[in-house]
PDB file of N, CA, C and O in Angstrom:
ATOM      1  N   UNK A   1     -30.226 -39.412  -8.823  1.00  0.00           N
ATOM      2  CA  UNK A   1     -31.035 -38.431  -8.190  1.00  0.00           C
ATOM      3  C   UNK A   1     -30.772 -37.067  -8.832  1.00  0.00           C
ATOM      4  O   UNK A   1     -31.637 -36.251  -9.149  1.00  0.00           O
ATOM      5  N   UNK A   2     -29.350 -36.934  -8.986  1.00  0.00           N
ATOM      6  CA  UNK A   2     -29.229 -35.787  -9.853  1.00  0.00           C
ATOM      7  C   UNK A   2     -29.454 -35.513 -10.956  1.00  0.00           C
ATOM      8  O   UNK A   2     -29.621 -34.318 -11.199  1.00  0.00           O
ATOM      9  N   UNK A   3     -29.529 -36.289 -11.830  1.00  0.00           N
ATOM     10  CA  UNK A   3     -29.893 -36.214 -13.474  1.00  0.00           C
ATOM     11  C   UNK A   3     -31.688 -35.839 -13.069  1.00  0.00           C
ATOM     12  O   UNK A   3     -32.163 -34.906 -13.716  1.00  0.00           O
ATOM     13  N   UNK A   4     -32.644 -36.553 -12.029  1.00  0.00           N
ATOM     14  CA  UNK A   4     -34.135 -36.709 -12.173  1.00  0.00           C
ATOM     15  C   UNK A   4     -34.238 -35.117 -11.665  1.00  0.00           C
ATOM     16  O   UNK A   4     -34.876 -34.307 -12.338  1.00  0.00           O
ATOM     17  N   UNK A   5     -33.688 -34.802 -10.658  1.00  0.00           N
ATOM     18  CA  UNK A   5     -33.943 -33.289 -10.010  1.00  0.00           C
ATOM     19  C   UNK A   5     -33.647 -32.231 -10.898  1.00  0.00           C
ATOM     20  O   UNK A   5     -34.265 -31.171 -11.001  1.00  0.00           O
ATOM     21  N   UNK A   6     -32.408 -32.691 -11.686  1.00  0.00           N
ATOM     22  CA  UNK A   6     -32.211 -31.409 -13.045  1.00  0.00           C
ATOM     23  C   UNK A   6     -33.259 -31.591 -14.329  1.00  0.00           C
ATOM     24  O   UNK A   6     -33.656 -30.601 -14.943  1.00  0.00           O
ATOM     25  N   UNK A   7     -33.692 -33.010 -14.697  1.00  0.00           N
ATOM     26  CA  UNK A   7     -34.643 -32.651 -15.459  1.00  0.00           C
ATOM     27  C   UNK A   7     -36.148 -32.138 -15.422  1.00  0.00           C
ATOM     28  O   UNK A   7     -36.960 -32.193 -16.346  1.00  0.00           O
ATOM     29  N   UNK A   8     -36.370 -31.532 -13.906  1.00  0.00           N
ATOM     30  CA  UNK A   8     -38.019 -31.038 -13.407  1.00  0.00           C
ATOM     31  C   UNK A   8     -37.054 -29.771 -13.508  1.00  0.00           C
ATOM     32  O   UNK A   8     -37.735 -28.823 -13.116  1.00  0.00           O
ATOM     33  N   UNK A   9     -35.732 -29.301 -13.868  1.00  0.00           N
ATOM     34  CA  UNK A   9     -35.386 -27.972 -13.273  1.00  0.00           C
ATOM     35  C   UNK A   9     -34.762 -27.247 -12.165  1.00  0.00           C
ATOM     36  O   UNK A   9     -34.790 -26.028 -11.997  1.00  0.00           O
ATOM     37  N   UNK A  10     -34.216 -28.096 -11.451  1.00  0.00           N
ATOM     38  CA  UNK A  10     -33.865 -28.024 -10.158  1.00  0.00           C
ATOM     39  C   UNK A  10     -31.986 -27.783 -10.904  1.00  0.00           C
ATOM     40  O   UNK A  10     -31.562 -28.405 -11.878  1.00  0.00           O
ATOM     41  N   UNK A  11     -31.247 -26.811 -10.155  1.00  0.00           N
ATOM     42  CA  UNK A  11     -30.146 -26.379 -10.265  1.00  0.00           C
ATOM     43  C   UNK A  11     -29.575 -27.640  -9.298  1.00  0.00           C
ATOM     44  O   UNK A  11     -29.910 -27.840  -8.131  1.00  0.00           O
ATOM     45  N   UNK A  12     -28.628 -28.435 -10.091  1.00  0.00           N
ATOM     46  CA  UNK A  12     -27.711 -29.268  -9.026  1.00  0.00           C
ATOM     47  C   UNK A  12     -26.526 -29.236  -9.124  1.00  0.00           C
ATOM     48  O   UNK A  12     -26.197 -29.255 -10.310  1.00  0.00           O
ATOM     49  N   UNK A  13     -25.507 -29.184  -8.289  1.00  0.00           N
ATOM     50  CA  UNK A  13     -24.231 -29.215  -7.846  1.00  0.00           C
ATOM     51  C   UNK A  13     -24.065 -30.190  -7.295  1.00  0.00           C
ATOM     52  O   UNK A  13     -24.730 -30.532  -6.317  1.00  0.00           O
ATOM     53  N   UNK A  14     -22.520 -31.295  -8.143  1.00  0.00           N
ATOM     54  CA  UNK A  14     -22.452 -32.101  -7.081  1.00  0.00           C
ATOM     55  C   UNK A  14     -21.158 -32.107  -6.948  1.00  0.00           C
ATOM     56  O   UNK A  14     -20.413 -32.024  -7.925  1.00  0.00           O
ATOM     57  N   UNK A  15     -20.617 -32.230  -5.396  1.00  0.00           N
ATOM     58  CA  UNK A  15     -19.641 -31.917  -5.240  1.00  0.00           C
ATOM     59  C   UNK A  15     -19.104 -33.117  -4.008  1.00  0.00           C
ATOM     60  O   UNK A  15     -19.676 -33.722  -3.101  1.00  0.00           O
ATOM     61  N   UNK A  16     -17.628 -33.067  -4.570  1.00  0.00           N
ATOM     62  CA  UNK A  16     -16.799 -33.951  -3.343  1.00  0.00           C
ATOM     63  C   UNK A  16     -16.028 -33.333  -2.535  1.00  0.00           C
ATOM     64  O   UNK A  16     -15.111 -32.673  -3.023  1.00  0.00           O
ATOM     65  N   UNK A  17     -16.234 -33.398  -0.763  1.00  0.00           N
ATOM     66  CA  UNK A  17     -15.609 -32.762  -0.185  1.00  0.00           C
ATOM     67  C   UNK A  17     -14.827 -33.432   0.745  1.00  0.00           C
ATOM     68  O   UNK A  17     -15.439 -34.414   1.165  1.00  0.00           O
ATOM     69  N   UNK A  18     -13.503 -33.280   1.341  1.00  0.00           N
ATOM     70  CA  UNK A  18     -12.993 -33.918   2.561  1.00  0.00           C
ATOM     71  C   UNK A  18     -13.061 -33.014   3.568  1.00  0.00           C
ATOM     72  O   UNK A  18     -13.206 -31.792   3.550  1.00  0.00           O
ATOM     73  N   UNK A  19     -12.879 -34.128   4.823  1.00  0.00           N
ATOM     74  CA  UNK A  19     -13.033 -33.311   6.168  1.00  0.00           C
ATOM     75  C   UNK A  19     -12.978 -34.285   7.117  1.00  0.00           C
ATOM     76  O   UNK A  19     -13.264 -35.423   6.744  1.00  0.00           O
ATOM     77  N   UNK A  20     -12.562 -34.044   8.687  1.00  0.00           N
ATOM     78  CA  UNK A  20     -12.881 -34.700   9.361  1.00  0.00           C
ATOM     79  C   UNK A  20     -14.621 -35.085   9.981  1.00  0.00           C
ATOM     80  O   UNK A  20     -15.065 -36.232  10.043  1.00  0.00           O
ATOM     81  N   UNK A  21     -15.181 -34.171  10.277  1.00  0.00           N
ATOM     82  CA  UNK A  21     -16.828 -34.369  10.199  1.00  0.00           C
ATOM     83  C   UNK A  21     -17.304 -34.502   8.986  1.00  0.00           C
ATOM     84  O   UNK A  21     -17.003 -33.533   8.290  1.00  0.00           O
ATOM     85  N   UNK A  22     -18.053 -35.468   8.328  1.00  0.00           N
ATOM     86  CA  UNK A  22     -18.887 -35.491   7.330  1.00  0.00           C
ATOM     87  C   UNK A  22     -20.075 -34.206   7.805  1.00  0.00           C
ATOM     88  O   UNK A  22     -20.394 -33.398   6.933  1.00  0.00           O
ATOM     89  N   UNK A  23     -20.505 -34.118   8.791  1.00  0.00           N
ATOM     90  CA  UNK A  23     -21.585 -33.118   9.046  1.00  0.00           C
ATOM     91  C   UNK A  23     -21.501 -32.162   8.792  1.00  0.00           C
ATOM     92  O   UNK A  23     -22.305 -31.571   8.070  1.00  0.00           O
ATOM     93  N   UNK A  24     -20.249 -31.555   9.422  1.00  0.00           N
ATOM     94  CA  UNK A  24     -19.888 -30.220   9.329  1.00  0.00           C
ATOM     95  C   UNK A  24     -19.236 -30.137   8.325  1.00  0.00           C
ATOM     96  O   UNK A  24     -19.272 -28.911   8.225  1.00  0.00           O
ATOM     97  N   UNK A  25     -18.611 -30.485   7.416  1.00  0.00           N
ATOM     98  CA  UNK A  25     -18.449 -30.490   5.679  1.00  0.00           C
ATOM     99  C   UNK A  25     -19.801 -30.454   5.087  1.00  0.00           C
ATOM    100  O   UNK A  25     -19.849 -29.869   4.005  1.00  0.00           O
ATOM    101  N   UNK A  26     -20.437 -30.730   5.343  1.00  0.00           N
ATOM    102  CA  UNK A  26     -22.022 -30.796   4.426  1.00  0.00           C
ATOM    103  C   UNK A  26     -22.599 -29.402   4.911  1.00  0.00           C
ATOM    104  O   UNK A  26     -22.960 -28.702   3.965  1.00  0.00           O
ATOM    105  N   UNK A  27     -22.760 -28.866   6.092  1.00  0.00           N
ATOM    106  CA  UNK A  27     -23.201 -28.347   7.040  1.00  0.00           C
ATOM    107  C   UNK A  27     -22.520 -26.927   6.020  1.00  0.00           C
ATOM    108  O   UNK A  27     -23.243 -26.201   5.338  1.00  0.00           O
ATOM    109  N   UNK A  28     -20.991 -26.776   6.131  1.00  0.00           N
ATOM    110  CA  UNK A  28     -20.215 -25.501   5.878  1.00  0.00           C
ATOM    111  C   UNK A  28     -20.257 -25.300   4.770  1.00  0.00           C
ATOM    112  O   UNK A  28     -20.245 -24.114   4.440  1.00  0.00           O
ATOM    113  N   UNK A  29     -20.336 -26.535   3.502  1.00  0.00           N
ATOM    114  CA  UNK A  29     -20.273 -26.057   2.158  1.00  0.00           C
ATOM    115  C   UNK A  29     -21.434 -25.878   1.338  1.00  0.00           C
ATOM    116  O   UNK A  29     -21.420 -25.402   0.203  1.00  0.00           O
ATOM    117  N   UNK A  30     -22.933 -26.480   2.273  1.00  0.00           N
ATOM    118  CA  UNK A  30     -23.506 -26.220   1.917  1.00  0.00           C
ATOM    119  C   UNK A  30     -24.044 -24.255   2.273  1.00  0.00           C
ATOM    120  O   UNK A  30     -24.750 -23.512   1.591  1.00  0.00           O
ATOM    121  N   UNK A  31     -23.590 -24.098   3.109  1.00  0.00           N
ATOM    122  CA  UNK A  31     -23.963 -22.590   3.389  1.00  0.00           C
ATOM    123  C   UNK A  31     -22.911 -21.713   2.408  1.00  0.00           C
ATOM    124  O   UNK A  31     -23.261 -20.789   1.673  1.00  0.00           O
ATOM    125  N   UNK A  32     -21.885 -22.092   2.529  1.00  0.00           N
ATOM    126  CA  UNK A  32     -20.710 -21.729   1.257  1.00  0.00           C
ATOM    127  C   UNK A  32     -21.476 -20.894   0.296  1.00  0.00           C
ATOM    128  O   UNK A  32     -21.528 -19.672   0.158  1.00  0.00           O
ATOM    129  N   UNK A  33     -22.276 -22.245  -0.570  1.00  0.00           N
ATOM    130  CA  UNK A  33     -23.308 -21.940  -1.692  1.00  0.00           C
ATOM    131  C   UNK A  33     -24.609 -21.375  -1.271  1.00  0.00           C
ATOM    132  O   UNK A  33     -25.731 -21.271  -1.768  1.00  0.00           O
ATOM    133  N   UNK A  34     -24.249 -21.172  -0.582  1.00  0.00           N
ATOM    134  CA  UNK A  34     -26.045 -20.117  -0.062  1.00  0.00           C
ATOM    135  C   UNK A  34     -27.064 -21.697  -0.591  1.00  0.00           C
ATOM    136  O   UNK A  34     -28.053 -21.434  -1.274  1.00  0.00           O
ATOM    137  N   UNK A  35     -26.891 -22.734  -0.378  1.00  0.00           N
ATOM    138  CA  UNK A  35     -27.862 -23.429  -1.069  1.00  0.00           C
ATOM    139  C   UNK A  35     -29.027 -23.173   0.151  1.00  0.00           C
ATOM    140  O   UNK A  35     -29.121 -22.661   1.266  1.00  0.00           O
ATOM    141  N   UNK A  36     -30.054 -24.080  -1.120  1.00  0.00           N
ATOM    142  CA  UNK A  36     -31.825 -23.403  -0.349  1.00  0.00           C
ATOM    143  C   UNK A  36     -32.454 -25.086  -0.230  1.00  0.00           C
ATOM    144  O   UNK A  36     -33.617 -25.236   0.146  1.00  0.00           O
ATOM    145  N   UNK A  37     -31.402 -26.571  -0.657  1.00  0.00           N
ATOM    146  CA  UNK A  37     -31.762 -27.781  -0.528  1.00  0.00           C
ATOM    147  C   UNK A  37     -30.509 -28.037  -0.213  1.00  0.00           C
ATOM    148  O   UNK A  37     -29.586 -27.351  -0.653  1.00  0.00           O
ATOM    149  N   UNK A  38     -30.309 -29.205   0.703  1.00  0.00           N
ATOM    150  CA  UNK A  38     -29.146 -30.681   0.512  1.00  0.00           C
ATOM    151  C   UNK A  38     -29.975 -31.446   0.413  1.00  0.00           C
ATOM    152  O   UNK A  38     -31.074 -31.376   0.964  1.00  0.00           O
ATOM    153  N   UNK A  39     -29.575 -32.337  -0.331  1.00  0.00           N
ATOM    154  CA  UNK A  39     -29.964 -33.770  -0.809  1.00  0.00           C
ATOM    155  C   UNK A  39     -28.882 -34.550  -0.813  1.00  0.00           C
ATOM    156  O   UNK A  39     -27.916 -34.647  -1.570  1.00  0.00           O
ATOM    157  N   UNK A  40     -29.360 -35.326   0.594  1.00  0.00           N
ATOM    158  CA  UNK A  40     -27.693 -36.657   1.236  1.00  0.00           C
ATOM    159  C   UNK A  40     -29.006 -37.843   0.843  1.00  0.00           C
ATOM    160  O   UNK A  40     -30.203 -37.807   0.558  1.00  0.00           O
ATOM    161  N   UNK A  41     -27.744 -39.034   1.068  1.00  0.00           N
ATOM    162  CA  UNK A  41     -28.180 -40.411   2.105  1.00  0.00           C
ATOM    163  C   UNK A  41     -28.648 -40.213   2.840  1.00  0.00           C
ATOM    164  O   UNK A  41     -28.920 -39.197   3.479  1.00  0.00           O
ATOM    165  N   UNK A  42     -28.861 -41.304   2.894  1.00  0.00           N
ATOM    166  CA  UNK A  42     -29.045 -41.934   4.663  1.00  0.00           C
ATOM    167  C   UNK A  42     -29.323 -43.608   4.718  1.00  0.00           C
ATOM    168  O   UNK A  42     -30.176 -44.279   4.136  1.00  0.00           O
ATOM    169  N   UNK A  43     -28.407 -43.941   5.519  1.00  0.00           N
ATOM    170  CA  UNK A  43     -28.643 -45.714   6.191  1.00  0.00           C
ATOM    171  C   UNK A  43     -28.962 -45.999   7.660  1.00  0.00           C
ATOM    172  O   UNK A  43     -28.793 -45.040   8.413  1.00  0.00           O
ATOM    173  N   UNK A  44     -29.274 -46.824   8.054  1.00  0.00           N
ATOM    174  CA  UNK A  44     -29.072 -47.418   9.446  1.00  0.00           C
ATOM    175  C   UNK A  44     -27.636 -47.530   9.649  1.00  0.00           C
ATOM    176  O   UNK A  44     -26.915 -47.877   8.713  1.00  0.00           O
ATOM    177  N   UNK A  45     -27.188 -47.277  10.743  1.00  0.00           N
ATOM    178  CA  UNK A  45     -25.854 -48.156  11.450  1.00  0.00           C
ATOM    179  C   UNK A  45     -26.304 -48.578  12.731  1.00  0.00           C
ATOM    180  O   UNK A  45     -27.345 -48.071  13.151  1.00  0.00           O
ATOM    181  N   UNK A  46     -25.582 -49.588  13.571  1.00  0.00           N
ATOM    182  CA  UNK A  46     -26.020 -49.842  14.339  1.00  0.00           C
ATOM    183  C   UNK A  46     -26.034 -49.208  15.503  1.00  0.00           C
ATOM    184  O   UNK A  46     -25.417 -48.166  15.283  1.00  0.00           O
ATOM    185  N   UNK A  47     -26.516 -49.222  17.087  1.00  0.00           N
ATOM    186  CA  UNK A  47     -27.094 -48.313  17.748  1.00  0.00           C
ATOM    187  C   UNK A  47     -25.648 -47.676  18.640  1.00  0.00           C
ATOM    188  O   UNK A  47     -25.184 -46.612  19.048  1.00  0.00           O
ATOM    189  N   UNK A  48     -25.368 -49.041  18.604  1.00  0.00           N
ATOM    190  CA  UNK A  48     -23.897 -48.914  19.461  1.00  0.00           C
ATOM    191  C   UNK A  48     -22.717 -48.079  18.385  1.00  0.00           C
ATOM    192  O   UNK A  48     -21.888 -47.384  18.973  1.00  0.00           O
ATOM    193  N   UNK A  49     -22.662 -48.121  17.352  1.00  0.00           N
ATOM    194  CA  UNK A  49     -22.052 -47.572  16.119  1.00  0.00           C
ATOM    195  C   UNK A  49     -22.478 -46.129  16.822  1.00  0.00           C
ATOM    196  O   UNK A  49     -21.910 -45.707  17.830  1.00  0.00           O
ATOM    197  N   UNK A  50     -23.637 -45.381  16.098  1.00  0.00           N
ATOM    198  CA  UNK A  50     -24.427 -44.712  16.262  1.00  0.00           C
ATOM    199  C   UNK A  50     -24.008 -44.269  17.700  1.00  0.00           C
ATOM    200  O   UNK A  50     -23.295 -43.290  17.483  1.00  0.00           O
ATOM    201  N   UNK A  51     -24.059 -44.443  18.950  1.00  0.00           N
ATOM    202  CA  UNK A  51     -23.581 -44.086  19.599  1.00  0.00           C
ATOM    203  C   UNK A  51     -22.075 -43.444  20.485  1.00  0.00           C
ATOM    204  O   UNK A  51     -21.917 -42.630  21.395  1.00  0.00           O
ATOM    205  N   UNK A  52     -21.322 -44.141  19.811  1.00  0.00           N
ATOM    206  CA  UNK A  52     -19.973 -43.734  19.776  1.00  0.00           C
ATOM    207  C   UNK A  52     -19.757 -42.807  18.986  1.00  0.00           C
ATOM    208  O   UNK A  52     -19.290 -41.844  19.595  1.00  0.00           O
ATOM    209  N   UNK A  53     -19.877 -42.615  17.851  1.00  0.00           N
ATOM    210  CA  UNK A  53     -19.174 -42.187  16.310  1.00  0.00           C
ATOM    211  C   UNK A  53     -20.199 -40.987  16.099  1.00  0.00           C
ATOM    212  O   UNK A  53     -19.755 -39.998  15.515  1.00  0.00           O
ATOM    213  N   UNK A  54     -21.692 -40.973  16.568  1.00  0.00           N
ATOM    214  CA  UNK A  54     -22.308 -40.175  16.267  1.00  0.00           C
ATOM    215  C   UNK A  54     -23.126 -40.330  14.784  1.00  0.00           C
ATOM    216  O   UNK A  54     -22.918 -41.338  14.109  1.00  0.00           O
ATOM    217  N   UNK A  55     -24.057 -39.294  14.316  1.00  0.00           N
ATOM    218  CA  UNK A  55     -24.717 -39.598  12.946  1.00  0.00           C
ATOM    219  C   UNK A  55     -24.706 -38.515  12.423  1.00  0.00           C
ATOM    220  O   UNK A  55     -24.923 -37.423  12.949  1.00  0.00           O
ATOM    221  N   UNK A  56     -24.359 -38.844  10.968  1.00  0.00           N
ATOM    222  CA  UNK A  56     -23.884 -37.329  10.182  1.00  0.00           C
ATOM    223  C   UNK A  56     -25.491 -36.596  10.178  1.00  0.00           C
ATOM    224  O   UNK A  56     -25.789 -35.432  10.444  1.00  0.00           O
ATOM    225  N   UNK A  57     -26.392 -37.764   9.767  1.00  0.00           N
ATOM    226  CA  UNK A  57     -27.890 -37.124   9.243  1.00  0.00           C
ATOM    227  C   UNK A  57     -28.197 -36.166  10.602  1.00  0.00           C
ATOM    228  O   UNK A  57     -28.202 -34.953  10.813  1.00  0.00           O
ATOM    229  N   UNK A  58     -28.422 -37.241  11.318  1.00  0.00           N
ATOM    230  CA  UNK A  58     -28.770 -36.260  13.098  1.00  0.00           C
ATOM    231  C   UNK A  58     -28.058 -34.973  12.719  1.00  0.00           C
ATOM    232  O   UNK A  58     -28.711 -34.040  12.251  1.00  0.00           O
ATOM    233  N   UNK A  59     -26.916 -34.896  12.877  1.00  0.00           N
ATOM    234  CA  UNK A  59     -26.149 -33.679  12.936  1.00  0.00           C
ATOM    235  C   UNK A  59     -26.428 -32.713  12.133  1.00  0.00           C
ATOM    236  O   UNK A  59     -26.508 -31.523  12.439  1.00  0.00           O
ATOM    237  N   UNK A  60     -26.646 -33.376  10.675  1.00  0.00           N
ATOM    238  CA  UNK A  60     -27.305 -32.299   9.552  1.00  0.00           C
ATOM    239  C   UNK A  60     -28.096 -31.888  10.001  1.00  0.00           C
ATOM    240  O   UNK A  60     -28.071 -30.705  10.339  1.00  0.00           O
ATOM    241  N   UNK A  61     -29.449 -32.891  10.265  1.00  0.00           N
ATOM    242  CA  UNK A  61     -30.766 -32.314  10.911  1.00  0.00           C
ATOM    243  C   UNK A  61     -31.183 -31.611  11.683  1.00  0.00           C
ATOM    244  O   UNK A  61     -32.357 -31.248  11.738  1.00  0.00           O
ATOM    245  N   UNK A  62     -30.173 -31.243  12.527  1.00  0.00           N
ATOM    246  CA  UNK A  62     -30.316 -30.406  13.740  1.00  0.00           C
ATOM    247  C   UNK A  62     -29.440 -29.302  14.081  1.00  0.00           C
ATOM    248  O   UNK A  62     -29.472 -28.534  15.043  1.00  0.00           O
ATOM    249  N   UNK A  63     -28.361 -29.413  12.729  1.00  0.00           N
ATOM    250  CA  UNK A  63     -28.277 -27.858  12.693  1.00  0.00           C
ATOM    251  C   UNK A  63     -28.631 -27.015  11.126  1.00  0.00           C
ATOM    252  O   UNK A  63     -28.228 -25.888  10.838  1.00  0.00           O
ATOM    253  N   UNK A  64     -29.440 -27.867  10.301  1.00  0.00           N
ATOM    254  CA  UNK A  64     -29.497 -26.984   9.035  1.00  0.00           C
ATOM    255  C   UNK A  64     -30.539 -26.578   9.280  1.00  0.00           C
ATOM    256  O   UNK A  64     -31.557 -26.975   9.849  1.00  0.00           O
ATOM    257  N   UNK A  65     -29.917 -25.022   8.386  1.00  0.00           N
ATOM    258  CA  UNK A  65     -30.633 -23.698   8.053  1.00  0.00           C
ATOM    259  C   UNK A  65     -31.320 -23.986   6.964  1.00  0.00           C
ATOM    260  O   UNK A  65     -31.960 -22.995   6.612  1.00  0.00           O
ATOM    261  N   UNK A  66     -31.491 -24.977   6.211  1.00  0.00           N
ATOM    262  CA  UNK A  66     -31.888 -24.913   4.955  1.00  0.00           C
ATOM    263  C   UNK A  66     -32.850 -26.592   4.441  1.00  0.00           C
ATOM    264  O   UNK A  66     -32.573 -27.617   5.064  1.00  0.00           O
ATOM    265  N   UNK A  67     -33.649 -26.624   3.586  1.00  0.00           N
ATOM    266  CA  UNK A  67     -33.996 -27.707   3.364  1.00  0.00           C
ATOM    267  C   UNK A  67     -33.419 -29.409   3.574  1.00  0.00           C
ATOM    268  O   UNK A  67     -32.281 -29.709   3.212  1.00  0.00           O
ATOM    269  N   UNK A  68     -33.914 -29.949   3.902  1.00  0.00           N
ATOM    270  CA  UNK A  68     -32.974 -31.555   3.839  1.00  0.00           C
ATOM    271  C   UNK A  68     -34.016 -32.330   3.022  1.00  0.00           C
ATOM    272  O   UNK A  68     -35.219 -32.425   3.269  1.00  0.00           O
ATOM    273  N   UNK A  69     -33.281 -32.903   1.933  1.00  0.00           N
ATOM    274  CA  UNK A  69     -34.028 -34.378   1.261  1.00  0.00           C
ATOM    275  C   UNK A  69     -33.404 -35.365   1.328  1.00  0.00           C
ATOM    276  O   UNK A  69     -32.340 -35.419   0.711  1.00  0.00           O
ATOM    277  N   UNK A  70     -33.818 -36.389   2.041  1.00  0.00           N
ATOM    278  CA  UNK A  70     -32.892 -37.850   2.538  1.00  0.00           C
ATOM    279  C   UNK A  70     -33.442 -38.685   1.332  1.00  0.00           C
ATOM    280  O   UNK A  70     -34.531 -38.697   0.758  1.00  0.00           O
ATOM    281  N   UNK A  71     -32.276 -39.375   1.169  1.00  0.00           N
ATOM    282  CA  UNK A  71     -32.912 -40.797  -0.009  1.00  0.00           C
ATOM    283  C   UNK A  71     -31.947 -41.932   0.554  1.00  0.00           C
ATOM    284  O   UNK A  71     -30.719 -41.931   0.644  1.00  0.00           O
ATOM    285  N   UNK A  72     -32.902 -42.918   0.911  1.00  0.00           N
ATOM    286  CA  UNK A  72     -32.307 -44.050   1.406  1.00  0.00           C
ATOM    287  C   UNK A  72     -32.942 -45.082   0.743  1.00  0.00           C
ATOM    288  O   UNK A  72     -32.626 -46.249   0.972  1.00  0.00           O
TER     289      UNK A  72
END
């Protein structure tokens, strides 16, 4: 995804981060970089999964300030 987005021109950074929330690691470093896109995953888990543990995407989705492109 990153090689196709840099060759239309698109500035990409890719970066590995730890944390206990995947969300809020995506969430904080993407504002870090003033970025103006994230471009994550995304899968199914199951509902009961999903319910306990929570969903990083949800979480992205509903608190970013900034573009989201999902590729699943």
């Amino acid at each position: 995804m990153s090689r196709h987005l840099a060759r239309h021109g698109v500035q990409v950074i890719l970066d590995q981060c730890a944390g206990e929330s995947a969300g809020r690691v995506l969430l904080e470093r993407s504002k870090k970089l003033d970025a103006d896109m994230l471009v994550m995953g995304a899968y199914s888990t199951p509902k009961i999964s999903e319910y306990i543990f929570g969903s990083v995407t949800q979480r992205v989705l509903g608190a970013a300030e900034f573009a989201i492109l999902l590729s699943r």
